[in-house]
N, C-alpha and C positions, 0 to 999 in steps of 0.2 A: 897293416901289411898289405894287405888286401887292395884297400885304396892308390897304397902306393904305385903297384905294378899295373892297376886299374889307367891311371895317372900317363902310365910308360906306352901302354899298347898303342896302335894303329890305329887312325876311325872305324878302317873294318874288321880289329879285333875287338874293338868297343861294341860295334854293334850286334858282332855275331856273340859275346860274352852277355850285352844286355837282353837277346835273342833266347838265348840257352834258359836266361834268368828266369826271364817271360814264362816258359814255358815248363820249369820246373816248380813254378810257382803255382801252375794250374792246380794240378792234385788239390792242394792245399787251399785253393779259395773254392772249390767244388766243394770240400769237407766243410770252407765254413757257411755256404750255402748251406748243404745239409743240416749243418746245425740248427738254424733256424725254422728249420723245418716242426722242432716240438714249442718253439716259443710262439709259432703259428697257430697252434692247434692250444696251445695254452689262451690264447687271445679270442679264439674260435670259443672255447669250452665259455670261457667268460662272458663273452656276448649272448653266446643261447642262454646259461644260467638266467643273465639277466632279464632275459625276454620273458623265460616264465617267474621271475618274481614279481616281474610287473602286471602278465596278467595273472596270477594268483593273488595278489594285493588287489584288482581290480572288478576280483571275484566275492572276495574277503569283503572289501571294506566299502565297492562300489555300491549305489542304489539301485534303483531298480530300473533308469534307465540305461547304466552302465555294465550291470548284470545282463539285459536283453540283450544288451550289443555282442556280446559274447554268441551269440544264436542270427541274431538279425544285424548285418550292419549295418550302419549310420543311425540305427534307431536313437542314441543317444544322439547324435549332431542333429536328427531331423527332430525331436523334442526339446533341443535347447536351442533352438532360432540357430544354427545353423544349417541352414537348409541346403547349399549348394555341394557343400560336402555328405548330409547326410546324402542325397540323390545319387551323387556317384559313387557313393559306397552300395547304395541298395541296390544298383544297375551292376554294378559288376560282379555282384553276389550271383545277380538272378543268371545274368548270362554264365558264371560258374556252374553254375548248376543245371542248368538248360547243357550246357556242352558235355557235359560228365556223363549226365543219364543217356542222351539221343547221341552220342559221338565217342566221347573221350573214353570213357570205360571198356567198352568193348573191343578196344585196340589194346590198352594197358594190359584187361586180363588174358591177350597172349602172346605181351610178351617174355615171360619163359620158355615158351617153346617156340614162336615166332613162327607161328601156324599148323594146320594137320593136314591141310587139305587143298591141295593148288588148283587142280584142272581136274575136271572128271568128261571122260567121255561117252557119251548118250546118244543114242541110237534117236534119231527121229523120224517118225513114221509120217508124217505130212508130208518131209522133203525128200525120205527115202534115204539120205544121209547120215554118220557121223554128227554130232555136233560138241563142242567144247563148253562147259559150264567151268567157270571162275570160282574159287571161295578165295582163300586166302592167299594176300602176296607180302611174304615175309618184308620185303623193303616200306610197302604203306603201313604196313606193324610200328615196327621198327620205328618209322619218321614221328607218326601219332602218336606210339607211347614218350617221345623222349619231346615233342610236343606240350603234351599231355602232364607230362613231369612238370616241363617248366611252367606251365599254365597254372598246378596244382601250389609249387614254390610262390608265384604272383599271388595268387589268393593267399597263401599263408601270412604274405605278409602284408597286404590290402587288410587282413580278420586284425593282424595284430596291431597295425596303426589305427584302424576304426576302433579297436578297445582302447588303446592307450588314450589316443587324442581326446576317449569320450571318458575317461578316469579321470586327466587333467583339465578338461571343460568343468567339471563335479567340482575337483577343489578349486576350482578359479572363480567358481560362483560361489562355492563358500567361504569365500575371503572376500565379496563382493566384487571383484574384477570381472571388468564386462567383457564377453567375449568375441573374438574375430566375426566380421558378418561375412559374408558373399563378394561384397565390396571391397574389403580390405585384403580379402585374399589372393582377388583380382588384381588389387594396387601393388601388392606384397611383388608377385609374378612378373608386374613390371617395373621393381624397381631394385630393391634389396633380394630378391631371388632370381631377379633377369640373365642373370649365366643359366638357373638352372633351365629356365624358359628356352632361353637359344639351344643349351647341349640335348632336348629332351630328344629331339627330332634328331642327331647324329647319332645318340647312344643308341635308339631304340633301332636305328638303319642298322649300326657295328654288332647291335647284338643279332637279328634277323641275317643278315646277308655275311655275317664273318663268323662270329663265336658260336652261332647253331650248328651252323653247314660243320665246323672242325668236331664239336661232340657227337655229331652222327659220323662222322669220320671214323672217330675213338671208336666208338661202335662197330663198327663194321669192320678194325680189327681183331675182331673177337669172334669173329663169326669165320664161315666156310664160302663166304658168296663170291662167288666167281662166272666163268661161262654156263659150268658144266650147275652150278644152283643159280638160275636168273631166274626172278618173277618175271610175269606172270607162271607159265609155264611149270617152274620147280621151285618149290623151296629154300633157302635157308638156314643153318639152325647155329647157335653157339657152341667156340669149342673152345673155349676157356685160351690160356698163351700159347696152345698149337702151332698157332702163324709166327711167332715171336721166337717160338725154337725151330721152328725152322729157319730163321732167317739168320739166327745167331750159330749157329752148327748145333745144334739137338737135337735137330728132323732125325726119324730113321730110315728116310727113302733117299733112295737116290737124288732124285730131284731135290729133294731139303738141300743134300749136300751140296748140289750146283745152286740154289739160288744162293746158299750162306756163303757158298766164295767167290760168286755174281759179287754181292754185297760188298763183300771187303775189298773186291779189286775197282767196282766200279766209286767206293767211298775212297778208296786211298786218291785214286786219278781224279775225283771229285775238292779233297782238299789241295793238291798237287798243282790242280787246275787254279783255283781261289786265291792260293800265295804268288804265284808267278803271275798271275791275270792283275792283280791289282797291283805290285811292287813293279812290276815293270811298267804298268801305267803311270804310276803314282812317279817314280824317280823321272824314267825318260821325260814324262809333261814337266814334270817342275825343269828337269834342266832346258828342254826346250820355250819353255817363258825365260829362262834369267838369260838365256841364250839372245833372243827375242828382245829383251831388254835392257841387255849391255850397251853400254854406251859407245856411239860410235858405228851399231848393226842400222845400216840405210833399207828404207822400204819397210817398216815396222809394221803399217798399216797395211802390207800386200801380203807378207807373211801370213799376221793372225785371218786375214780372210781368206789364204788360203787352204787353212788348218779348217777354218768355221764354217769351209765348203762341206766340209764332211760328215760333217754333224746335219746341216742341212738340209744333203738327200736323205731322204725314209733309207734307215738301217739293212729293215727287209731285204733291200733290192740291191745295195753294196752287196750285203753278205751273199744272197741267190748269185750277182754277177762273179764275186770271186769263186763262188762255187762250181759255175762254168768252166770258169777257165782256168782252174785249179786240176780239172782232168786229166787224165791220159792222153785225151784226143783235144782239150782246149788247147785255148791261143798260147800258151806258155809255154807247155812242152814241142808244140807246132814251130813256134819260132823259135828254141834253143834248137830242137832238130832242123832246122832249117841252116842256122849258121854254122851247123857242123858243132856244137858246142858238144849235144849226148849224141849217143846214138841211140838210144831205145827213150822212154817215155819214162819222169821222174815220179815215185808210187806220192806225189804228193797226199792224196786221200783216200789212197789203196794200201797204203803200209802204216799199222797201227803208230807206231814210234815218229814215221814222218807226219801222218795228219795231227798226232799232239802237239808236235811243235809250231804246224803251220796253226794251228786253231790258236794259239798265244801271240802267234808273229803278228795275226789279222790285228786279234783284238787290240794288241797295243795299236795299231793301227788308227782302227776307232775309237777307242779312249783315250788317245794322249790330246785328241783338240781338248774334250770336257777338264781333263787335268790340267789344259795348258789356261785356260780362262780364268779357272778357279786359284789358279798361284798367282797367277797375273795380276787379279788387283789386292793380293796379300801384299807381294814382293813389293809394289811401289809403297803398300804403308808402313814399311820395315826402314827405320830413321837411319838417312844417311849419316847420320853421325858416328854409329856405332863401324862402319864399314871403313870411314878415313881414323878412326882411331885404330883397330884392328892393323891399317896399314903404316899407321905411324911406328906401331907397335913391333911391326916385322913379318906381319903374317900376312901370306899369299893367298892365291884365290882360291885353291884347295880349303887350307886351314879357316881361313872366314868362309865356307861353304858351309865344313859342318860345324862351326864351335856358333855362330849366329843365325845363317837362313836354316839350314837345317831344322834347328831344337824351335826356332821363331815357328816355321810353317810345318813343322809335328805337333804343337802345341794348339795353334789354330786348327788345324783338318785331321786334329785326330778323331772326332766324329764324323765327317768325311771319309777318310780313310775304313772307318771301321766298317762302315756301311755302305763303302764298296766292297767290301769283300763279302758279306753276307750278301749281295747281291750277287756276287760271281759265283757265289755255294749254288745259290738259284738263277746262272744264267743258262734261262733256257735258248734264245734268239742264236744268240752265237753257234753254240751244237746242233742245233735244230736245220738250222737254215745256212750251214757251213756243210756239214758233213751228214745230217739226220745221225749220226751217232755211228757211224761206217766209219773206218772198216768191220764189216760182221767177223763175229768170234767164234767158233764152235765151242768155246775153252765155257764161253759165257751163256747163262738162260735169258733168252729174250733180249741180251744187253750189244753191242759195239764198243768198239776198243774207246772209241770218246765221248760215250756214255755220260752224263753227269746223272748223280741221283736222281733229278726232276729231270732228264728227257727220258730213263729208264720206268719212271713212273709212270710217264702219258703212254710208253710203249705197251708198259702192263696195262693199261685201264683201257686205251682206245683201239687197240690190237689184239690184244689177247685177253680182256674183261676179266684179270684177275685182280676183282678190286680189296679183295682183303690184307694180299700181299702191297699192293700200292697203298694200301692206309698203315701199315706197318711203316714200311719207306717214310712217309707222309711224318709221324709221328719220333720216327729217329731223328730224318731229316730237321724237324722242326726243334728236337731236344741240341742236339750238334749247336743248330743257329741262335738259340737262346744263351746254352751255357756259353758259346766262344763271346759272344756277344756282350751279354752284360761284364764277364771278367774283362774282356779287353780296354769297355769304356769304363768302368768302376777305379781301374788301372790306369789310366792316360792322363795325362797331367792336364787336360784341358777341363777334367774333371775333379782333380788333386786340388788342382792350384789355376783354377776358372778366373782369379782376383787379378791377377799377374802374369806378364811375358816369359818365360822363359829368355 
């Protein structure tokens, strides 16, 4: 029954019905995320199990140079002629240990309190002066121990490949099998392990300059650092999900209460922003390529360059000049008051309601060249056959719009499509450099009416140094982009059904 009336509706009862679907469907692939959340930690419990039954076997039944290794590593590779691994196992041990005693240690043990002692002021009688003495700066705590953590993980598992490797050398020679030299491991490196050769050097970038910088992040919502606790100067200390109720309505200050509905107003205007920003790019470009490509439209080639003028100039400087003249006193409300059109000046980016719309009008603006390029060379590999059958058939340009190009160019750029919109959750350029996030709100903490969560976040962090509350943001923001993200492409048929056209 269902199907049938499915069958009967409008394209655009189809789609706002397939819409609704989408969307009721979430809850439910959340819940089956969660689910996997205990078969995760099931897989987790198995893998550590296994680590210590290997080296408990290694302790058990190893000799004696498999036992050392257990204390010294490589001692077992550097006794059985592998020498090039026992060295790098012995070297990373010693700098372990060199870092811990003269470095690591003394950051680690504080961080629970993440310091006692910031600045002390001392009298000095040479200069007759004041002077400031330094101890401790909660932020160099903080970065060392979680440093220091990871350094301690790296060793742990450098100790437990130097036992294993040197367990498995033991029975390799006791079955007579001769072992890897220097040389081979060398050759190995560049040939049957040459991926892992080339990715060493990107992993080890992605982990230093991306996945660090986000777990000190995590951190730092946990804590109270802000203007009023900045190192050197003051302090720090942990305050458990403090920041987290506050941002969610659990504060009991007044300020709690303003940033929790800061939050919800500037997230709803945030996703509000994201569906209109890319569904208006995404439809207007595509019809302006099939437009573009109709047969029959002369000047084809003066068109798309002058769509690809725009893409051309640096963005920056579009969006700054429309921001000009988007004022009160710019070129636009100058010359409609000139031809008598207003008489007073239009709140283009003075009236909250009017700068949201013009901040979507631009952007289509800007985004329909990059859409229009990108349908562009879809639409010509879309087989004219199916389009003179369609017309033999009876159907108009309407109805072969959506029953072929449509479902053909949703099918191809639905990871396209998806990741525009997670980039429009994070377009900071547009807000930024259209309107700085004005019109100002008194209703709102630190935020403007066109706010997106990341230009509300640079507001907190490089204006107002409340970096605990922007690692909160940071952390929502980033759960939002994830969850929409994997369900939308996990769902899209370009991922369904990758084999085949729609």
């Amino acid at each position: 029954m269902v199907s049938l009336e499915y069958l009967k509706m409008s394209p655009l009862k189809k789609f706002l019905y397939n819409f609704l679907s989408l969307i009721k469907k979430i809850p439910l692939a959340i819940w089956s995320l969660l689910r996997q959340i205990p078969k995760a930690f099931t897989m987790l419990f198995n893998g550590v199990s296994g680590v210590f039954k290997t080296v408990a076997s290694a302790a058990v039944q190893g000799d004696y140079k498999t036992k050392i290794s257990l204390f010294i590593m490589g001692f077992g590779q550097l006794f059985r002629g592998q020498i090039l691994r026992g060295i790098i196992y012995l070297i990373f041990q010693a700098v372990f240990v060199f870092y811990m005693l003269f470095f690591g240690w003394k950051y680690l043990a504080k961080i629970g309190s993440l310091g006692e002692v910031a600045m002390v002021k001392v009298w000095d009688d040479n200069l007759g002066i004041y002077t400031y003495q330094y101890y401790d700066n909660s932020l160099l705590i903080l970065l060392y121990s979680l440093l220091t953590v990871c350094f301690i993980i790296a060793f742990l598992y450098a100790w437990y490949q130097s036992v294993k490797q040197s367990y498995i050398a033991q029975q390799l020679l006791e079955l007579n099998i001769p072992l890897k030299t220097a040389k081979d491991d060398l050759k190995s490196y560049a040939n049957e392990k040459y991926h892992k050769t080339l990715l060493s050097v990107p992993v080890l970038g992605l982990s230093v300059f991306t996945i660090f910088p986000i777990i000190f992040m995590v951190f730092i919502a946990f804590t109270n650092y802000d203007a009023m606790h900045s190192p050197p100067k003051e302090l720090f200390s942990w305050v458990g999900l403090q920041n987290f109720a506050n941002l969610l309505g659990g504060g009991v200050t007044a300020d709690a209460a303003k940033f929790a509905f800061t939050f919800r107003e500037v997230l709803i205007w945030t996703v509000i922003w994201a569906i209109f920003s890319t569904f208006s790019n995404y439809i207007l470009g595509m019809l302006v390529a099939i437009l573009i490509n109709k047969k029959g439209i002369k000047f084809k080639k003066l068109w798309r360059t002058v769509l690809v003028f725009t893409i051309a100039v640096p963005q920056f400087v579009s969006l700054m000049l429309t921001s000009q003249m988007l004022k009160d006193t710019g070129i636009i409300n100058h010359l409609l008051q000139s031809l008598g059109i207003i008489s007073s000046p239009l709140p283009f980016l003075t009236n909250g309601v009017w700068a949201k719309v013009v901040i979507i009008v631009v952007n289509v603006w800007i985004g329909i060249p990059y859409t229009m390029l990108i349908c562009t060379g879809i639409l010509l590999n879309i087989p004219a056959d199916l389009y003179e059958s369609a017309k033999i058939d009876g159907a108009g340009p309407i109805r072969a719009y959506f029953k072929i190009t449509l479902p053909y160019m949703l099918h191809v750029t639905a990871p396209y499509l998806i990741s525009q919109f997670i980039a429009n959750l994070n377009n900071f350029n547009v807000i930024f450099l259209l309107t700085g996030g004005a019109p100002d709100a008194l209703r709102l903490q630190y935020a403007g009416e066109t706010d997106l969560l990341i230009t509300w976040l640079y507001k907190l962090t490089f204006n107002m140094g409340d970096y605990k509350t922007a690692s909160v943001i940071s952390i929502f923001t980033f759960i939002i982009v994830a969850v929409i993200s994997l369900i939308l492409y996990n769902r899209s048929n370009a991922v369904k059904n990758e084999e085949i056209f729609m």
